[in-house]
C-alpha positions, 0 to 999 in steps of 0.5 A, a space after each residue: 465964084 463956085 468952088 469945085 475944090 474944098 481945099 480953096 475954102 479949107 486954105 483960106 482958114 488955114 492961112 487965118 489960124 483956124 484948125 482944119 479936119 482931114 488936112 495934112 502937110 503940117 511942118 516945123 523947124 527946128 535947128 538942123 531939121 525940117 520935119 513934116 506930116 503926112 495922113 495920105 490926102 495931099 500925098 500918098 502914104 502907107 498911113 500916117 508919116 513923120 518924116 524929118 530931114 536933117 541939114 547942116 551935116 557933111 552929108 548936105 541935105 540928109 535922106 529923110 527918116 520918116 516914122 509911121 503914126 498912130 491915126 490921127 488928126 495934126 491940129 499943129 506941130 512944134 518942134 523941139 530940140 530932140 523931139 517933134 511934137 505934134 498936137 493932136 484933138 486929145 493928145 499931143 504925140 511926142 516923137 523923139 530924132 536923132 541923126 543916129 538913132 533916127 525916130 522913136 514915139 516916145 509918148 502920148 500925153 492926154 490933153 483935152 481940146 480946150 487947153 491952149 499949148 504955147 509953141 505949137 504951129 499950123 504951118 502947111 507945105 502943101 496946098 495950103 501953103 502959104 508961098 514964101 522962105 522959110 530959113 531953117 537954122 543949122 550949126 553950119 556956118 557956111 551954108 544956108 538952109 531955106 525951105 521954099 514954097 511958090 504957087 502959080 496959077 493957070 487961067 483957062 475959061 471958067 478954071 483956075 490951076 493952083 500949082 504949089 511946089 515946096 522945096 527944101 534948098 541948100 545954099 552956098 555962102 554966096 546964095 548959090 544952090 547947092 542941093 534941092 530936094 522936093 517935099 511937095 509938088 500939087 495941083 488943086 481946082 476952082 471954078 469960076 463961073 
């Protein structure tokens, strides 16, 4: 099999725990928000994005904040109550939320490369996604947040399609859908001979 695109190789590590270069799409939950990252390789951005979605309020699933970051490679994210962290090669940027006020960069901690930070995770929601549900706590006891990734593949001679979708699905008591919402919908190729 020959790889006509990296990013097969590149989600295999993914999926094994190792830090990747010049990837983006990482995510964290925290109660009442998912937030995520992008640097402009899986979808285009002005630069370096936070974006964060607040659930569980009357509004269903809130529009997204999203707040432009320094360049820099995310090697991981955890997600705080009132902040987002993100782990970067010699610093680990702290991004303050609020429903209110929304998104401020609060600090950048030097840290070197060497030093292994508990909490942090290298969960991604684009193409090297790993499909699944991923339940996102909420103070609303009577809906149920969920984000969702699949993957389909499409078989032609000597190609394979990789479609990945991530959403962001909002459910009633009962399982119902209520709201979705796209975070990431892609295409990435490999040949095979």
């Amino acid at each position: 099999m020959r790889i006509k695109a990296l990013p097969v190789v590149l989600g295999l590590l993914v999926a094994s725990g190792v830090a990747l270069a010049d990837s983006d799409g990482y995510f964290c939950t925290g109660r009442g928000y998912l937030a995520h990252q992008w640097n402009g390789l899986s979808v285009p951005t002005p630069g370096h994005v936070l974006t964060v979605t607040f659930v569980g309020g009357p509004e269903g699933l809130a529009p997204p904040l999203s707040l432009e970051l320094p360049s820099f490679q995310v090697h991981g994210m955890k997600c705080n109550h009132d902040s987002v962290e993100l782990r970067g090669y010699d610093a680990v940027h702290v991004v303050g939320l609020s429903r209110e006020s929304g998104l401020t960069l609060r600090q950048e901690v030097p840290v070197e490369w060497s030093v292994k930070l508990a909490g942090f995770e290298g969960r991604n929601l684009a193409d090297y996604a790993v499909p699944g549900v991923v339940p996102i706590e909420s103070d609303d006891p009577d809906h149920v947040h969920v984000l969702v990734t699949t993957r389909e593949e499409q078989h032609a001679p000597g190609l394979v399609r990789h479609h990945t979708r991530t959403e962001l699905v909002r459910l009633d008591a009962a399982g119902g859908v209520l709201e979705r919402r796209e975070i990431y919908g892609g295409v990435f190729e490999e040949t095979v001979d």
